[in-house]
KOLBA-176817 format. One record per residue (C-alpha): residue number from 1; residue in one letter; x, y, z. Coordinates in Angstrom, 2 decimals. Example, Ala and Ser with C-alpha at 12.3 -4.5 7.8 and 13.67 -1.06 7.14 Angstrom:
- 1_A_12.30_-4.50_7.80
- 2_S_13.67_-1.06_7.14
END
This chain:
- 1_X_2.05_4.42_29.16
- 2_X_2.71_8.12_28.45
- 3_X_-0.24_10.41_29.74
- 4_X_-0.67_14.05_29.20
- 5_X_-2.54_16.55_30.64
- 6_X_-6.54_17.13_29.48
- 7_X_-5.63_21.05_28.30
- 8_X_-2.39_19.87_26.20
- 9_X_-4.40_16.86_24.53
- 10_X_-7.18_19.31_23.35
- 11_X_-4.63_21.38_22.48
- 12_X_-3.12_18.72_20.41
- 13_X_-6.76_17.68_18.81
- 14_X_-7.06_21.25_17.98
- 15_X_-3.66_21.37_16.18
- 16_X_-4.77_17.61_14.13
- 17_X_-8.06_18.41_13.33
- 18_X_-7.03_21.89_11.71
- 19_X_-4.60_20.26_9.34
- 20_X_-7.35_17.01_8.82
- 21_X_-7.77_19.19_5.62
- 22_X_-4.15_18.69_4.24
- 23_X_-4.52_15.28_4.98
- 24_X_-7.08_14.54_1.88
- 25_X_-4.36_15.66_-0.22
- 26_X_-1.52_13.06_-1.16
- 27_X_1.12_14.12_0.96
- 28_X_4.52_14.18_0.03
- 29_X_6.57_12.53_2.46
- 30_X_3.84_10.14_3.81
- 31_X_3.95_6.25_3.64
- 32_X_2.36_3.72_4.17
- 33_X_1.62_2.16_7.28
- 34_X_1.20_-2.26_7.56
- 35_X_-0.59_-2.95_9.76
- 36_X_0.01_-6.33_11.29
- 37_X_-3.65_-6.94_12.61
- 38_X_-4.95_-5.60_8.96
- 39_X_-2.17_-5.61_6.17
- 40_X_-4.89_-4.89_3.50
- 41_X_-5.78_-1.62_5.37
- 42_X_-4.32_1.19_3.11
- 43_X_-2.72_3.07_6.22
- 44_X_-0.67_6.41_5.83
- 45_X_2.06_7.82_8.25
- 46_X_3.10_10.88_9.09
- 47_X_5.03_12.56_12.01
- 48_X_4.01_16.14_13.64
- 49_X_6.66_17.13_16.04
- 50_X_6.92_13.81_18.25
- 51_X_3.89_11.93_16.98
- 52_X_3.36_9.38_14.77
- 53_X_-0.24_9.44_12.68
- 54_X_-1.53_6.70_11.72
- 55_X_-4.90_7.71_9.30
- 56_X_-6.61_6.46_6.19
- 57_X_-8.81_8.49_4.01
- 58_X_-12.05_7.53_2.06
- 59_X_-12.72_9.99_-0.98
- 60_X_-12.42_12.95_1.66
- 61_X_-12.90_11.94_5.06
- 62_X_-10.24_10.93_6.94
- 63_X_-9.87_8.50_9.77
- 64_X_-7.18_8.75_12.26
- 65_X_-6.42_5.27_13.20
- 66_X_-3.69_6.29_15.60
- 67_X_-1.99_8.96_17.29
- 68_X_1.39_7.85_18.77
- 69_X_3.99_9.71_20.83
- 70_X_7.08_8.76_19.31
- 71_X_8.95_8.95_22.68
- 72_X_7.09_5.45_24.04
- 73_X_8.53_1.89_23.37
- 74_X_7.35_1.16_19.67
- 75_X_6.40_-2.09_20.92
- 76_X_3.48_-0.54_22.58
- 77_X_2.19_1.18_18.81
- 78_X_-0.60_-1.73_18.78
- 79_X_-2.40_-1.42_15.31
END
């Protein structure tokens, strides 16, 4: 397990939840995401700079399911 200091993951919340905005909008370049514990979940992926987001949006809110550092095993992305 990958674990990052407390001041970079705020800094990295900071960074997500300013562009939560953009992710209301259909994004071009996002797809979906199948989940193998819920395939009928309508999950969305995209990738800022080494992480994988995992999210779903409702009218607009959206719901980050996941945030995944892309440099861990993908066999740990449990979702």
């Amino acid at each position: 397990m990958l674990v990052i200091g407390e001041d970079k993951a705020y800094e990295l919340i900071e960074k997500i939840i300013s562009k939560t905005d953009l992710l209301t909008q259909p994004i071009v370049g996002s797809t979906r995401y199948v989940s193998d514990k819920n395939p009928d979940i309508n999950y969305q992926k995209i990738v800022f700079k080494h992480f994988l987001i995992i999210f779903r949006s409702e009218g607009h809110i959206v719901y980050i399911n996941k945030i995944f550092d892309c440099r861990q095993n993908p066999k740990n992305l449990n979702l």
